[in-house]
Backbone as ProteinMPNN parsed JSONL, in Angstrom:
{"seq_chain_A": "XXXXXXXXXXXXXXXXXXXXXXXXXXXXXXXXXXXXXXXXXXXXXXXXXXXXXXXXXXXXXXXXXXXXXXXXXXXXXXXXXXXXXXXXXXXXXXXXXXXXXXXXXXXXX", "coords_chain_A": {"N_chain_A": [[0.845, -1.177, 0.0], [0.414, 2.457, -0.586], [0.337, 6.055, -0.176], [-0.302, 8.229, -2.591], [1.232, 11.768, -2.155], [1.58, 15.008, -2.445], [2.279, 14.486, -5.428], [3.894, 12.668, -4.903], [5.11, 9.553, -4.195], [4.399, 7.496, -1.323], [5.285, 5.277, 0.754], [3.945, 2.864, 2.758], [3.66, 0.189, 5.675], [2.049, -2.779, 6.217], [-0.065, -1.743, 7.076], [-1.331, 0.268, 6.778], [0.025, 2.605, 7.441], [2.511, 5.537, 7.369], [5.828, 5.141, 6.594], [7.865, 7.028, 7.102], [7.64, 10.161, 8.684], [4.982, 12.711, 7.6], [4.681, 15.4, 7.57], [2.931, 17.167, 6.452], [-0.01, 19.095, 5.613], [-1.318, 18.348, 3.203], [-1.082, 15.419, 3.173], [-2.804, 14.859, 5.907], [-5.377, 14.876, 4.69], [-5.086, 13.068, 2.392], [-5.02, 10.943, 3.779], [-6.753, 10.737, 5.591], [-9.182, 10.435, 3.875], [-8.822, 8.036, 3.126], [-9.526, 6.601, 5.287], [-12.035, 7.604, 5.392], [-12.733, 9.835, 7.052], [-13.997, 12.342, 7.236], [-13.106, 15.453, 8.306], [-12.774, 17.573, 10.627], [-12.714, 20.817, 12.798], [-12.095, 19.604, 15.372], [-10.676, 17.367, 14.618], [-8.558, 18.156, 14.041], [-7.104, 19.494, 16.16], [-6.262, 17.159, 17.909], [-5.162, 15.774, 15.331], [-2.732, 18.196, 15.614], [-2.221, 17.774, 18.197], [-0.764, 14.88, 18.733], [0.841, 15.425, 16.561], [2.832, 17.15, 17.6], [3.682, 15.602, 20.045], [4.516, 13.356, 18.879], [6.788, 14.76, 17.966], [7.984, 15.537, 20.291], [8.445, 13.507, 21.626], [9.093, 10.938, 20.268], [7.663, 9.26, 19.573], [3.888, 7.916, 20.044], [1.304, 8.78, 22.414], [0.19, 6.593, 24.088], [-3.443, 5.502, 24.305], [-4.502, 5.961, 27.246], [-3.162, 8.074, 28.23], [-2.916, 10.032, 26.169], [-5.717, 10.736, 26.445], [-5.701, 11.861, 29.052], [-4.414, 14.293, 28.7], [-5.523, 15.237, 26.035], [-7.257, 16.473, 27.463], [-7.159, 18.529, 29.036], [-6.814, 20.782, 26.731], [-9.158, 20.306, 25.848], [-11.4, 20.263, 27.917], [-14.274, 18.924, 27.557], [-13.522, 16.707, 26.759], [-14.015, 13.155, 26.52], [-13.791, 10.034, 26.691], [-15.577, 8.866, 24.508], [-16.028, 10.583, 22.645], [-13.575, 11.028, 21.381], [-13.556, 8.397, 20.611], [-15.473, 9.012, 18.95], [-14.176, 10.739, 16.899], [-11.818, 9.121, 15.686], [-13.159, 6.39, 14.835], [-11.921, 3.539, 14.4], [-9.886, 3.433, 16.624], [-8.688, 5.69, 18.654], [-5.824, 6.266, 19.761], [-3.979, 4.847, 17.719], [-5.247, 5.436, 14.777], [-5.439, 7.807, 14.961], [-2.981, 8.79, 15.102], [-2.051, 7.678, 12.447], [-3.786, 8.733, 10.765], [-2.851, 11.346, 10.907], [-0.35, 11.822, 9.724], [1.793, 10.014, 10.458], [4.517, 7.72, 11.809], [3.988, 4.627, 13.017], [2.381, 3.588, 15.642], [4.113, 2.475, 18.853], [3.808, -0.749, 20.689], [0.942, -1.189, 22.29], [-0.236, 1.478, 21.378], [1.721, 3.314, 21.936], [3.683, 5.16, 23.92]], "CA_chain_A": [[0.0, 0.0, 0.0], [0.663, 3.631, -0.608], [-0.462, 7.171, -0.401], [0.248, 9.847, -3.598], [0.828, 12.976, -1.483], [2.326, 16.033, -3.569], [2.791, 14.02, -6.758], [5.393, 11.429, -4.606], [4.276, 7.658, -3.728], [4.772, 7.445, -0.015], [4.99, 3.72, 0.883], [3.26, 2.183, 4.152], [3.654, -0.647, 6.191], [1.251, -3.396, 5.679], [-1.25, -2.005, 8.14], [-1.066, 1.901, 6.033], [1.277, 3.951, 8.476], [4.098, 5.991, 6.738], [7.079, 4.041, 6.994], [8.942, 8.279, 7.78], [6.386, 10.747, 8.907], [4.722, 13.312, 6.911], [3.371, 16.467, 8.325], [1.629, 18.024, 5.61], [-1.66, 19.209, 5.482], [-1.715, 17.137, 2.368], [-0.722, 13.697, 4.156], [-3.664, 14.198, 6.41], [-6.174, 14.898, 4.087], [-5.319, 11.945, 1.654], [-4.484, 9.465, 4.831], [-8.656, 10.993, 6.204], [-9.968, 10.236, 2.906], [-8.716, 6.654, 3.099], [-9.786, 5.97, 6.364], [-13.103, 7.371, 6.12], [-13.196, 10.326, 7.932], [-14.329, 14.014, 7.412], [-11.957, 16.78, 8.578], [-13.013, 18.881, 11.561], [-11.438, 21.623, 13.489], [-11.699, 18.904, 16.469], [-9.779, 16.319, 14.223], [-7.205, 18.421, 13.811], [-6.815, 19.588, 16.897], [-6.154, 15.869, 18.265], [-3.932, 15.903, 14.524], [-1.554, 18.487, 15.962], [-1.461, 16.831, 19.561], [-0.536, 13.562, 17.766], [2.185, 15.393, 15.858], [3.622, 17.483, 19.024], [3.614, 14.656, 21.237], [5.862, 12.684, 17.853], [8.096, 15.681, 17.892], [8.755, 16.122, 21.607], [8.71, 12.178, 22.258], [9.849, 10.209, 19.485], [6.359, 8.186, 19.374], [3.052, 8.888, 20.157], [1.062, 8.612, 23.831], [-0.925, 5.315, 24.766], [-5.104, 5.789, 24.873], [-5.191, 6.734, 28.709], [-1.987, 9.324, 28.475], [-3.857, 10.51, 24.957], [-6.884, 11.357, 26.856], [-5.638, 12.926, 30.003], [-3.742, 15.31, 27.766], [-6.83, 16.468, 25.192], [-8.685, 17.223, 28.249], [-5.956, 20.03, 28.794], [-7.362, 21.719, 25.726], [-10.85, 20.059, 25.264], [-11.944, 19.789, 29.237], [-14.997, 18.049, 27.79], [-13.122, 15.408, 25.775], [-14.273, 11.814, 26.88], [-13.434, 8.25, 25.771], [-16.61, 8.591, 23.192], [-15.506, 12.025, 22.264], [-12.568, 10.804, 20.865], [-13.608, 7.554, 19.193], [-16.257, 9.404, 17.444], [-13.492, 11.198, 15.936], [-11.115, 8.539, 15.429], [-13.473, 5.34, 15.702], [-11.267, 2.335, 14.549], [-9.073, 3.695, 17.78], [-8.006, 6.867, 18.359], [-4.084, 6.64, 19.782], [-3.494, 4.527, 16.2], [-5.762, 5.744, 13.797], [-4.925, 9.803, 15.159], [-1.525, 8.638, 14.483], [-1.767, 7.496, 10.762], [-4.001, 10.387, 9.591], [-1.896, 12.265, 11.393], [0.95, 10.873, 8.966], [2.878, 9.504, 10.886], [4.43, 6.206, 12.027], [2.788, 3.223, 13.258], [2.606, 3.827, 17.256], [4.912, 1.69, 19.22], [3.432, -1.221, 20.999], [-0.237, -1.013, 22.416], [-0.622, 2.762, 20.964], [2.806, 4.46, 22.42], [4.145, 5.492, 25.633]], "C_chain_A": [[0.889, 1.238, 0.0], [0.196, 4.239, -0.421], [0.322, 8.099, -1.948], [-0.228, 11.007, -2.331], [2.039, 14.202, -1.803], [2.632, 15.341, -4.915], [3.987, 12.753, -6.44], [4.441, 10.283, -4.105], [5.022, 7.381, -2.446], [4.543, 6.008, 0.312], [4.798, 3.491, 2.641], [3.488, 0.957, 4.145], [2.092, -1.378, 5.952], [0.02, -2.76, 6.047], [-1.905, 0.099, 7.646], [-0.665, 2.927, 6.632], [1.882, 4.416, 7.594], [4.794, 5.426, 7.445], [8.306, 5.48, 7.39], [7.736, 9.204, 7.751], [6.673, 11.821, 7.803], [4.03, 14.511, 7.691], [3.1, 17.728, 7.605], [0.204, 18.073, 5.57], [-2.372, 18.466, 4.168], [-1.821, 15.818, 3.046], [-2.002, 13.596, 4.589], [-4.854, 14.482, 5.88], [-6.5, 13.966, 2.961], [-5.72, 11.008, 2.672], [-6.317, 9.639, 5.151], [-9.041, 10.28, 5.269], [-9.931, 8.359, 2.667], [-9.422, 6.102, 4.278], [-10.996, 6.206, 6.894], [-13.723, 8.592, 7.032], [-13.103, 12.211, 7.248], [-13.692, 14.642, 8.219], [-12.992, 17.332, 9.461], [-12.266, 19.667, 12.087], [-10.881, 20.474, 15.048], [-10.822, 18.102, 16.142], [-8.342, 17.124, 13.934], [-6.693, 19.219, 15.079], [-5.975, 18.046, 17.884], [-4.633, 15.576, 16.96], [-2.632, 16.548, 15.442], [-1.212, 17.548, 17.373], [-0.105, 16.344, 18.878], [0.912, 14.09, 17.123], [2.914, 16.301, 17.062], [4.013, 16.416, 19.767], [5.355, 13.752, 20.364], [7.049, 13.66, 17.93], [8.741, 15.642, 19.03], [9.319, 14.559, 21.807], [9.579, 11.278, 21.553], [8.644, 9.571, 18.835], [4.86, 8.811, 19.906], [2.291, 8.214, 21.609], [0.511, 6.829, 22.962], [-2.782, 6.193, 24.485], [-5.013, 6.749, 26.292], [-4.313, 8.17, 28.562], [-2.67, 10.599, 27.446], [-5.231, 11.368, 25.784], [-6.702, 12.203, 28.114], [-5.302, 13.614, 29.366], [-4.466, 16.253, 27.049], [-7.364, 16.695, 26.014], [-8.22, 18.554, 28.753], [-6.107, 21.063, 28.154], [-8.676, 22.069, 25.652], [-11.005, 19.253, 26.523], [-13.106, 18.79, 28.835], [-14.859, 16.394, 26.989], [-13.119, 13.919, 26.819], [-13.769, 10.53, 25.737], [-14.455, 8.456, 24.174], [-15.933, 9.801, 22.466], [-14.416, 11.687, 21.092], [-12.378, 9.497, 19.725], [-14.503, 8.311, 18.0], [-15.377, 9.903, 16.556], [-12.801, 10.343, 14.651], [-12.023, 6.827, 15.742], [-13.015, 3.902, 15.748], [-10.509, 2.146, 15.818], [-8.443, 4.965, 17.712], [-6.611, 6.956, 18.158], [-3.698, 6.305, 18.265], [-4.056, 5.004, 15.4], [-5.894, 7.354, 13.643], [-3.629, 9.413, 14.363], [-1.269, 8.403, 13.126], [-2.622, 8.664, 10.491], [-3.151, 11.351, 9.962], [-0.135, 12.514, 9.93], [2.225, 10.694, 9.512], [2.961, 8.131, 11.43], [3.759, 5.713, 12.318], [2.956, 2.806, 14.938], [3.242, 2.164, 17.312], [3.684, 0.523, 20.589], [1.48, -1.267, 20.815], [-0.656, 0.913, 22.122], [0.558, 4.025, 21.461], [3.215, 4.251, 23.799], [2.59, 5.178, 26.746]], "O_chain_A": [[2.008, 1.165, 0.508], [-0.95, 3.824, -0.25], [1.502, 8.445, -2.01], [-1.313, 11.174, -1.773], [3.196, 14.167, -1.383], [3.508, 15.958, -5.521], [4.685, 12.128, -7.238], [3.267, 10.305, -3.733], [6.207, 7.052, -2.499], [3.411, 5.595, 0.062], [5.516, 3.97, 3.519], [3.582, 0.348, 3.08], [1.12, -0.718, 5.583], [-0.996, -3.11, 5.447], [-2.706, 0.824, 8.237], [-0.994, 4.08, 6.353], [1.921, 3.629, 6.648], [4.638, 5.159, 8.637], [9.412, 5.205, 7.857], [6.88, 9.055, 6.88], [7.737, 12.028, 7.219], [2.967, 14.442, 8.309], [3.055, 18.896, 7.989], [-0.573, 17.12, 5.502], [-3.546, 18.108, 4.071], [-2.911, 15.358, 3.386], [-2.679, 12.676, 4.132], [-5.715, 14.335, 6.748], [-7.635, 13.855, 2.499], [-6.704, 10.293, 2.482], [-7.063, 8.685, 4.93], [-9.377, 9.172, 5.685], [-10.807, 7.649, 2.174], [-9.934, 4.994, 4.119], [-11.433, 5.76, 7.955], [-14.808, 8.528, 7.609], [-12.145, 12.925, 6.952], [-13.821, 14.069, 9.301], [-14.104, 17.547, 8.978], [-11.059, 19.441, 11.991], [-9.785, 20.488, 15.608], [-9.995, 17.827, 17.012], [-7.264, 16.601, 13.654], [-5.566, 19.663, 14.859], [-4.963, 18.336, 18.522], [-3.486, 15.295, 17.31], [-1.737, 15.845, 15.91], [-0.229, 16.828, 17.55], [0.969, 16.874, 18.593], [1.927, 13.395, 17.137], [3.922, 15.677, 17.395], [5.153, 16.624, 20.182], [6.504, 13.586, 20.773], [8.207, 13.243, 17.951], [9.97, 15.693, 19.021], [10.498, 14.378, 22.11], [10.63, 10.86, 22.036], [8.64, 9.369, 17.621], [4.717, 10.011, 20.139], [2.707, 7.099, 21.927], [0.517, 6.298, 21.852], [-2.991, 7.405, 24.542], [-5.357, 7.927, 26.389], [-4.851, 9.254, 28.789], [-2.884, 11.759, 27.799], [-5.524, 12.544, 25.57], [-7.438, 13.175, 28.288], [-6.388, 14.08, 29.024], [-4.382, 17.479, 27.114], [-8.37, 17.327, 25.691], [-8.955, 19.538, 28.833], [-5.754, 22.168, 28.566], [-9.274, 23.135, 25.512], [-10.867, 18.031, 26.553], [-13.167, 17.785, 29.543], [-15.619, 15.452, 26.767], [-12.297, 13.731, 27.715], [-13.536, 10.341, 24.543], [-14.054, 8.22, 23.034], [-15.186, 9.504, 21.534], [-14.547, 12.152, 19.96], [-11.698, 9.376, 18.706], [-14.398, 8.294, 16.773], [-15.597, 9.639, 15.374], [-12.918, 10.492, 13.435], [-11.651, 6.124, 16.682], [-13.369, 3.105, 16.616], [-10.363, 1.001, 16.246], [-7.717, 5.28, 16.769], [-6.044, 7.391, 17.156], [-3.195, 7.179, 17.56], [-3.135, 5.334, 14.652], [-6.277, 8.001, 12.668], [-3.374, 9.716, 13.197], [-0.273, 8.916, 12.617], [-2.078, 9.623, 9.943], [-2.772, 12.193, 9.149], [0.714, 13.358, 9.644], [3.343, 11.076, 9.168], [1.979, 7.403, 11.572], [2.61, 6.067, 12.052], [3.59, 1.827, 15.331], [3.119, 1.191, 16.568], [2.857, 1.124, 21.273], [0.84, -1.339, 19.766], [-1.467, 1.428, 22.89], [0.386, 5.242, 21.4], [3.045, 3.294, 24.554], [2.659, 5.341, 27.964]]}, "name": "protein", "num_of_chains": 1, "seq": "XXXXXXXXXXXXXXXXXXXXXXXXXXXXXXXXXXXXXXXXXXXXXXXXXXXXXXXXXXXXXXXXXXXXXXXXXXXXXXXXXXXXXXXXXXXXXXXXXXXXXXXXXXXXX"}
């Protein structure tokens, strides 16, 4: 599997992560469109997390670490809150539209 994102063929791991992150506003507007999901200002709020968290950390949180964190921003952000966004799973499926790797273990740190 791949994404086209600027005219280049970005190659993914079997499971459709970028195999080196991408943090264009292209990336996560092809990677959405694959996975299904309509663009909000909330999804991209959760986007940048997702790519702060990759920059400062190396990788991206866990679920529970993920959710104490957006409530920091978005006090009323709950467990549902967050699948609705992201509902295959948020920590992994923030993380690939996000475009970036393929969280480490059970969803990161």
């Amino acid at each position: 599997m791949s994404y086209v994102i600027a005219g280049e063929e970005l190659e993914t791991d079997p499971e459709g992560y970028l195999l080196e992150p991408n943090y264009s506003e292209e990336a996560v507007g092809v990677i959405a469109a694959a996975e299904g999901i309509e663009l909000t200002p909330a999804h991209w709020q959760i986007i940048n997390y997702m790519r702060d968290q990759y920059r400062e950390h190396g990788h991206t949180p866990n679920f529970r670490n993920m959710l104490k964190d957006v409530q920091e921003f978005w006090p009323e952000a709950d467990s549902k809150a967050l699948y609705d966004l992201f509902p295959v799973g948020p920590a992994k499926q923030a993380a690939k539209v996000a475009g970036l790797t393929q969280p480490l273990g059970k969803g990161g740190y």
